[in-house]
LOGURO-864958 format. One record per residue: residue in one letter; x, y, z of N, C-alpha, C in turn. Coordinates in steps of 0.1 Angstrom, whole numbers, plus 5000, padded with zeros to 4 digits. Layout:
AXYZXYZXYZ ...
END
This chain:
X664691395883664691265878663691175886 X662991085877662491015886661590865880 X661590805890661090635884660790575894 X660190515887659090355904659890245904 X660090225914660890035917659989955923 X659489855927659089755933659589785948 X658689815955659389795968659289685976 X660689665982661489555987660589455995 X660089546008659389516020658289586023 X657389536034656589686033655189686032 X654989646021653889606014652689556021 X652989406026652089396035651589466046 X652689546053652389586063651389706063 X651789786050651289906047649989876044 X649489726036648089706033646989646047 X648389656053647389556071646389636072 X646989756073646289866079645789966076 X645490056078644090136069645190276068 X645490256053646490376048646290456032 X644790396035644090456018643990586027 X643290676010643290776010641590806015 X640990706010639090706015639290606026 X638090586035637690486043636390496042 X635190356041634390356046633890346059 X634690336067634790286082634490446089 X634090406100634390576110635690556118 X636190686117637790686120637390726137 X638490646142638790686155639590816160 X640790816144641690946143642890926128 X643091056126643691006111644491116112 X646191086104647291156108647591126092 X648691256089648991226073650491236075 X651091176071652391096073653291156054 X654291166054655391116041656491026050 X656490946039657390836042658190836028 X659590836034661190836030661890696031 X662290656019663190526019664890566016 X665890596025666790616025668090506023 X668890506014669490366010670990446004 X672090396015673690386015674290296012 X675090325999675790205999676690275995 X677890196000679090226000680790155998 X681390205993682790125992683890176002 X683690286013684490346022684190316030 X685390306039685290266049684390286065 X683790436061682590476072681890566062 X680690576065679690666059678590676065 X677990796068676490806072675490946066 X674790936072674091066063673191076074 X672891226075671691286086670791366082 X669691366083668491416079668391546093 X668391656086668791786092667691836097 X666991856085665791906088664791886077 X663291826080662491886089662491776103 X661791796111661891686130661491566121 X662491426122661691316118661191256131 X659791176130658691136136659091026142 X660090916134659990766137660690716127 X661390606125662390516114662290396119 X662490276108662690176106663890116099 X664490046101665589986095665089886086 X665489856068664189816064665189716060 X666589726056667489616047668789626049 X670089536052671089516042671589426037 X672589456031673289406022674789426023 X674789326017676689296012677489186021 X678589166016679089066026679489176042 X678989146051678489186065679389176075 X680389046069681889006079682589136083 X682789176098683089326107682689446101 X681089426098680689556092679689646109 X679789696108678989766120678189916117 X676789896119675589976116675090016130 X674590206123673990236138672790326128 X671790336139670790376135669790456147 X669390536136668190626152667590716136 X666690776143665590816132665690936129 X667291006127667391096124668891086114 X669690966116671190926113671090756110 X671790746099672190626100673790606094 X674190526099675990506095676290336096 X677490336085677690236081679490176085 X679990136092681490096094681789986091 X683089956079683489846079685389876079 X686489726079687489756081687689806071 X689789916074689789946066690289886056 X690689766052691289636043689989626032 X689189626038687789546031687489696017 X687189876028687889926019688489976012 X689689926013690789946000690489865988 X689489725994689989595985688389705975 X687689785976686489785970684689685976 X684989685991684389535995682889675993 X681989655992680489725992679389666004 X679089716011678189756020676889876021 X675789816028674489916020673389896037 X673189976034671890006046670890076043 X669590056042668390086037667190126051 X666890276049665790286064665190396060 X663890336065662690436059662490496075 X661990646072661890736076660690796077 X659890876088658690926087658491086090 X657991146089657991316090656291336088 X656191416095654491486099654391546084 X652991556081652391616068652791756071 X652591796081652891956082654392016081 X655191996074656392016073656692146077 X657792156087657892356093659292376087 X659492296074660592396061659592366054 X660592436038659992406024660792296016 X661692216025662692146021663391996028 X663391936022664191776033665991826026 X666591826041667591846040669091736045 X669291686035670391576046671991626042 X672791546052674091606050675091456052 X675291406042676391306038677691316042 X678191186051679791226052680191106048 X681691076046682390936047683790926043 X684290806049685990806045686490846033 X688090866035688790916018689190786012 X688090646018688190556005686990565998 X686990475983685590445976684890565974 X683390505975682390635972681290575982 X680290675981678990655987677790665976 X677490615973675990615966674990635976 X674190745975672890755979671390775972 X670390685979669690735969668490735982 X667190835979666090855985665090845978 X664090815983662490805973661490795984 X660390835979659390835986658390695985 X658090705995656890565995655790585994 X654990535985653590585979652790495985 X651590515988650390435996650090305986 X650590275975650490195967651890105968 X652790075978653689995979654890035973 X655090155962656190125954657090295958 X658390315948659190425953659490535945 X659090645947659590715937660690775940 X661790815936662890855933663591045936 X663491065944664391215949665591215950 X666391145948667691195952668791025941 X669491055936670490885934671690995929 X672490975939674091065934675290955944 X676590965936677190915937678690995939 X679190965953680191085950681391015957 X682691045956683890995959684191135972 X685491215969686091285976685591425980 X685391515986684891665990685891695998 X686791785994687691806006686891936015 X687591886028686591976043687891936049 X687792046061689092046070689191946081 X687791856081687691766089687991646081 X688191646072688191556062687191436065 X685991456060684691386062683991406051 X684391466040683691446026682391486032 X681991596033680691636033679991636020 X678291646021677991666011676691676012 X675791786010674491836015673691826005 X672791776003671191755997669991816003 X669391875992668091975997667291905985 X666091885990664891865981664091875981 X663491995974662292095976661091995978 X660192025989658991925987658192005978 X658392085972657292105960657491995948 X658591925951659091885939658891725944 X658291675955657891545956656791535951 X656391435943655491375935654091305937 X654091295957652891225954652691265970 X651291295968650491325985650591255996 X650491296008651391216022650391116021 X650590996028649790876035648790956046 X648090846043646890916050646490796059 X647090786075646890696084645490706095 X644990606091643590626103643390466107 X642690516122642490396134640790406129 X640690296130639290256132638490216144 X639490166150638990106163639890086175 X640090046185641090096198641789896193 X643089906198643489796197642989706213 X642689796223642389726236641889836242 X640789796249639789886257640589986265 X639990116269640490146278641090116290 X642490146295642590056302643890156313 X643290196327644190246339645090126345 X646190166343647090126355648190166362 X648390136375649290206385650590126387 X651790196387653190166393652890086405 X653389986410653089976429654489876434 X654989916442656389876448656089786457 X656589696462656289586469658189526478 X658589676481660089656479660089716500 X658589726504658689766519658789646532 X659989726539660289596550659789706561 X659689646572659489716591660489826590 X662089746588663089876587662690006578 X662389946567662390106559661590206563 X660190116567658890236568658990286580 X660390306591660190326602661690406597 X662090416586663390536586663190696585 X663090796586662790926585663190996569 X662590926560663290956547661491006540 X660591006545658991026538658891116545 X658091186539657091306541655491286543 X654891146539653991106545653890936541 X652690886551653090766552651890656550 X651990576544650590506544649690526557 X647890526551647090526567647290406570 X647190286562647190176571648790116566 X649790136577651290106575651489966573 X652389876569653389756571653689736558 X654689626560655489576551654789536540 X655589506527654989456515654589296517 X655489216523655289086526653789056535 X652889146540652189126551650789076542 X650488996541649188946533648089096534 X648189126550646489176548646789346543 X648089376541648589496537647989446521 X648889346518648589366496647189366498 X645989266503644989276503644389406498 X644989466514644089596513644389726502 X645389706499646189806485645189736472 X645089626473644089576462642589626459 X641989596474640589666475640289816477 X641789926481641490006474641990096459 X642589946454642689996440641989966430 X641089886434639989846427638889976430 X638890016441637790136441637890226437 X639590266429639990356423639590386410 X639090276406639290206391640190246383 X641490116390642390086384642389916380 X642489906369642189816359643989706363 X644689756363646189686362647189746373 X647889636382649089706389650289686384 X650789756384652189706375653189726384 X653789596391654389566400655989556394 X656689616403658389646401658589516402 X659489476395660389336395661489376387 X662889336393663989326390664689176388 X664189086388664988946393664388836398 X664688746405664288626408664588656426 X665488716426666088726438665688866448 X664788936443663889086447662789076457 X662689126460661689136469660189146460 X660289236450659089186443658989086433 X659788996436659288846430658788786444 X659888806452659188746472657788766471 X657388876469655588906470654988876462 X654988886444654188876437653488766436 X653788696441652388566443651188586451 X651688656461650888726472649788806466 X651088946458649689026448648788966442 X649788856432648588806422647588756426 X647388686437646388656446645388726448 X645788816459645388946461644689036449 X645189036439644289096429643189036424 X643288906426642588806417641088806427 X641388816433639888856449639388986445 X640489046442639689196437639289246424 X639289176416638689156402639989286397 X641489266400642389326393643689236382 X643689306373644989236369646189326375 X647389206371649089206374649689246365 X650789286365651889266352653589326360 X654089266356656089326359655789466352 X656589526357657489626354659189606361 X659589536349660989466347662089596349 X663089576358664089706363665089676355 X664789716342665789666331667189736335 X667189866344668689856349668789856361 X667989756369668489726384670289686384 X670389776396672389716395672889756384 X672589836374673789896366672789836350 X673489846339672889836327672889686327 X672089606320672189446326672489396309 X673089316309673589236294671989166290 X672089156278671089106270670388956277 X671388866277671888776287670788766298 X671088876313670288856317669088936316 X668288996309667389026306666588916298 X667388816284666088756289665888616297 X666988586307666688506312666088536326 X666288706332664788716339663888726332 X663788776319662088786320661488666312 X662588586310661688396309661488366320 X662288346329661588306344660088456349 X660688526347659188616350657788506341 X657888486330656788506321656488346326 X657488256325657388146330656288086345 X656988156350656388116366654988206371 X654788306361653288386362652488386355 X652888426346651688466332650688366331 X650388276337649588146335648688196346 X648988286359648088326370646488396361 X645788326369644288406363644488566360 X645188626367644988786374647088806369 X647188766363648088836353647688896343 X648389006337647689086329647889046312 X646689056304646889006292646189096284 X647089086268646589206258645989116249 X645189066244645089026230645688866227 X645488826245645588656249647088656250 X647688776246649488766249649788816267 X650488726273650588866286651289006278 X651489046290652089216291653089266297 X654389306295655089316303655389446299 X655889556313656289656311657589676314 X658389766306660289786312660589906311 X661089926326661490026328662990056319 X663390236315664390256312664590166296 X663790116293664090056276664890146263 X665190266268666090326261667390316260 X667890286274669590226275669890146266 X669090046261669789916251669289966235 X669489936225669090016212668389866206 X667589936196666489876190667089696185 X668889676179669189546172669389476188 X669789516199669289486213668289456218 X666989486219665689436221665389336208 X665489376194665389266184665789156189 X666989146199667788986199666988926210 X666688996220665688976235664588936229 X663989006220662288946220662288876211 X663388836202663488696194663688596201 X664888606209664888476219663988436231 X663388556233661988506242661088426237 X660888456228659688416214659988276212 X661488196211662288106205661787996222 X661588046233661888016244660187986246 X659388036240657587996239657188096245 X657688246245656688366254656488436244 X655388446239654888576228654388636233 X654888756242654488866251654189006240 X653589066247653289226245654289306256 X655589376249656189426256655689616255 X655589696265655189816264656589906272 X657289976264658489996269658490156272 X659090176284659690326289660690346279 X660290386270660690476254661190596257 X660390676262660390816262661490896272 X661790836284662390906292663890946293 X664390876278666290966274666291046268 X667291066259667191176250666491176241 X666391296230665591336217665691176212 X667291136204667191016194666490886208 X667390866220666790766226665090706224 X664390876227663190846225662290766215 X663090796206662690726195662990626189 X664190526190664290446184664190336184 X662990286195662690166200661490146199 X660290276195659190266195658690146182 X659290156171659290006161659189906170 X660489866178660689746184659489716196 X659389806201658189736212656689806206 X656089666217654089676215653789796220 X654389906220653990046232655090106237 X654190206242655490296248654790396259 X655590386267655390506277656290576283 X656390716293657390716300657090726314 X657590676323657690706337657590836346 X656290876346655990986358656091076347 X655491216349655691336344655991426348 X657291366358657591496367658591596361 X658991516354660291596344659591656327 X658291646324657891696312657591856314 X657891926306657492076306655492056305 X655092106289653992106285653491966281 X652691876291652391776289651591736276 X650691846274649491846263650291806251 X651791876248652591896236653691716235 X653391716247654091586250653391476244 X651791446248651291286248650991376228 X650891466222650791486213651791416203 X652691486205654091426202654491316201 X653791246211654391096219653390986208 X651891026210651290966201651390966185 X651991076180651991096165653891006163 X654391006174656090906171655290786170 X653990716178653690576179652690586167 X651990656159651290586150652090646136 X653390716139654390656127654690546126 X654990476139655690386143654790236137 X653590286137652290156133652290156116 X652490316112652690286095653790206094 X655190216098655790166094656090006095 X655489956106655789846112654689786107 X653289856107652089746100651689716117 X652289706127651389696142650789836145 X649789746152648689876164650089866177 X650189996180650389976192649890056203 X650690036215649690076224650890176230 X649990306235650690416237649890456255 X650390456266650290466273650490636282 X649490686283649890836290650390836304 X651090946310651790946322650491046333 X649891016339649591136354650091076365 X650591136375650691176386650691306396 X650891256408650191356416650991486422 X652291446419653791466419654791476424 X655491546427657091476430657591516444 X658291456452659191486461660191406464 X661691416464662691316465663691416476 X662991516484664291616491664791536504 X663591456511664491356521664791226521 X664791166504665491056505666791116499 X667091206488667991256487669191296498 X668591346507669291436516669691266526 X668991186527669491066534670690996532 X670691026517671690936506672991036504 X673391146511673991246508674291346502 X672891336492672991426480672491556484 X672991676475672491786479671591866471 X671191796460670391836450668691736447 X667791786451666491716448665291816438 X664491766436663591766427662091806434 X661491886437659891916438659091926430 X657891876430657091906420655491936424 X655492036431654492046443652791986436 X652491936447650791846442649791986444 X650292076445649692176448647592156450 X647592106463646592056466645591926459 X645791886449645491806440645191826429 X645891996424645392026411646992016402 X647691986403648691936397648191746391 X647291696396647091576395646191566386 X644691676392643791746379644591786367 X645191826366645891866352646291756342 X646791726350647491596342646691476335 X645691506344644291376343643691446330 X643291556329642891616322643591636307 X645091676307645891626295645591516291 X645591396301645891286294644491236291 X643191276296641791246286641991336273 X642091436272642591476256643291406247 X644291346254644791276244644491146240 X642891136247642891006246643490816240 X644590836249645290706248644390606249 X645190476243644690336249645090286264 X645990346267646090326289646390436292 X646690416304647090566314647990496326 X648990496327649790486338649690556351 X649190536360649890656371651290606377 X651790726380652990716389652790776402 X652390706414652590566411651490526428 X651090386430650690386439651290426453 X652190346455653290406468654290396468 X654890526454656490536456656690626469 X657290596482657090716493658290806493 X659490736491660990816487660790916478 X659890926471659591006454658491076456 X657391046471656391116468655491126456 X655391016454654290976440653190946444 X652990866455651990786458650290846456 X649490796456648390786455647290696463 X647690596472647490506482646890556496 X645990576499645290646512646790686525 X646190806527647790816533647690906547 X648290926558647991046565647791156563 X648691206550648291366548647291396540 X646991286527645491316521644491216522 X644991116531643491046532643390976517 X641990956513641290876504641590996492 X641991146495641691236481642291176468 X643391096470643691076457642590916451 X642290866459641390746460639990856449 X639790906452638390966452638690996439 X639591116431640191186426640191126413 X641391006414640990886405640090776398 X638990806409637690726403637290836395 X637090976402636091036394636491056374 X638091066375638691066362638890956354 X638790836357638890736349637590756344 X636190776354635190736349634390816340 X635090926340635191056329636090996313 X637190956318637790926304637090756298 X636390666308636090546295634390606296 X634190676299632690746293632990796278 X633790806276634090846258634790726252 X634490776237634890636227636890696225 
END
């Protein structure tokens, strides 16, 4: 069966952007996409349905409906579910959730497979359709079913729909042009006092030592991160009350001599998971009392903020945060640590923020498979949403946590040997293939973690050197 509706939403966004099937333009890069409009409605009291197989790419939550009074919706880009009391259904009350869905042109079945469950009240109506490059839906799936007895009693109910039998050729998504120049930038901690850097917990140590507070120390982290060509420092901030708010005036200073920009990287869970609450009333006082600095960093005349761990909170959680920042006069570009939870975590915030990255790649297997992956969830994420965003790659030089671990009393740590500096080559090298719009390193001088990159007693300027020669390798290409 099948038939076109008017689609809901969408429209614009799909026409923002360049999702014909010709371009006159020269493409930067072009991905072919099917997009799925998935729509639950229901009279029982829980229902959801999961898309099994094939891997989906990215989802959006596009609608609902019905009276909403203690109804509760969860979503991630492989599941969506619908709860309301059970009074509402006995009485027949109807509730509906609508979310479009993205999957790679290359499908590795011959089939979209979803598996429906819900209470032994009411029914569930489901229906699926595809989204055509022309705004409207065509129709795979509308069934309506009450009871299926299962020993779990969850009314199962499985759907397969042969993609031979979809009706119209994938979207055809192409960039024409970079949303923002190439652009390097480094992690850098500003969290060092006399005591710490004199504790026995590093394996090596800045060449020129002192605290973060010390003027002619940020100075000099500045001029030689400028020689690195590093474009942005993205300085840890947790609060008002941190030690990197104590300094960042200092940096921003300090950068501003050195022809660098600034930006937070917000410790969205300093001290445990933080309520919505205070997130955004640090990062109004963040955006507040800096962003106006010459040498804060800006995308597109918006500042920039980066957040660490942005996977802990879910996507109708950042919705409320970057609405009421917005409400408060900050139209920021938020670029969020997406990547570093689980499979669904990974993905269900890449909608909600301007970007995505993850922190360090000490924990990735095959990186090449990674910024691949990483980049094809973010320019799902641009069909569906109608924004460019910005996808940021991970290098570093790599990992050691075995003597701040063993300090803290743990007995378990992590190596990731720099194996002379070719673990660092590698990574540099993944990440010019994949040519992103930034490149993070991790990090200037994390020294507990052995990240750093900062001239140091054991390698001197090599990572200094290292890093000029590869940036200036990767913005030599378009």
């Amino acid at each position: 069966m099948s038939k076109k509706l008017a689609m809901g939403i969408g429209l614009a966004a799909l026409t923002a952007l360049i999702l014909s099937r010709k371009s006159s333009k020269s493409q930067l890069d072009s991905e072919q996409y099917y997009r799925l409009r998935l729509t639950v409605d229901t009279s029982s009291d829980w229902a959801n349905v999961t898309v099994i197989s094939p891997s989906v790419i990215g989802g959006i939550e596009v609608s609902r409906s019905g009276d909403l009074t203690g109804v509760n919706y969860y979503t991630n880009p492989e599941k969506i579910a619908i709860g309301q009391l059970v009074a509402d259904a006995q009485a027949g009350k109807r509730v509906s959730l609508t979310y479009d869905f993205v999957f790679s042109s290359g499908l590795s079945t011959q089939s979209l497979e979803l598996l429906s469950k819900k209470g032994d009240y009411g029914d569930s109506h489901i229906t699926l359709s595809e989204v055509t490059d022309q705004g409207e839906l065509s129709l795979l799936i509308d069934d309506t079913y009450t009871l299926i007895p299962s020993p779990e009693s969850t009314n199962p109910k499985t759907y397969s729909v042969p993609v031979t039998t979809w009706l119209h050729p994938p979207l055809i998504y192409s960039r024409t042009e970079r949303v923002i120049p190439k652009t390097l930038a480094c992690f850098y901690y500003a969290w060092y006092t006399e005591q710490n850097l004199s504790e026995p917990v590093f394996k090596d140590y800045p060449l020129i030592n002192g605290p973060s507070n010390d003027p002619a120390i940020i100075d000099y982290h500045m001029q030689k991160a400028a020689e690195a060509g590093i474009d942005v420092m993205i300085s840890s901030w947790s609060g008002p009350d941190s030690h990197g708010n104590a300094n960042l005036p200092e940096i921003l200073n300090a950068a501003n001599r050195h022809g660098l920009k600034v930006t937070i990287y917000y410790e969205s869970v300093s001290g445990g998971l933080q309520t919505q609450e205070t997130i955004v009333d640090n990062l109004d006082y963040a955006l507040t009392e800096y962003s106006s600095h010459p040498a804060f960093y800006h995308v597109n005349g918006k500042p920039f903020v980066a957040v660490y761990v942005a996977h802990a909170n879910g996507p109708d959680q950042w919705k409320a945060i970057i609405a009421e920042l917005l409400a408060r006069g900050h139209d920021a570009t938020y670029n969020g640590d997406c990547f570093g939870g689980t499979v669904v975590t990974n993905k269900r915030n890449i909608g909600v923020f301007d970007g995505a990255h993850i922190y360090g790649s000490f924990n990735i297997g095959d990186l090449n498979t990674f910024n691949q992956e990483a980049i094809s969830m973010i320019k799902g994420a641009e069909l569906l949403t109608g924004k460019r965003k910005i996808y940021a790659a991970p290098v570093c030089p790599g990992f050691d946590n075995e003597l701040s671990n063993k300090n803290n009393g743990q007995t378990t740590w992590t190596i990731v040997s720099r194996e002379a500096g070719a673990y660092y080559q590698r990574l540099w090298e993944s990440a010019i293939r994949a040519n992103p719009d930034m490149i993070f390193i991790t990090s200037w001088n994390e020294l507990w973690e052995h990240t750093h990159i900062q001239p140091s007693v054991l390698y001197g300027d090599q990572y200094i050197q290292m890093t000029r020669h590869y940036v200036d390798k990767w913005k030599s290409t378009l």
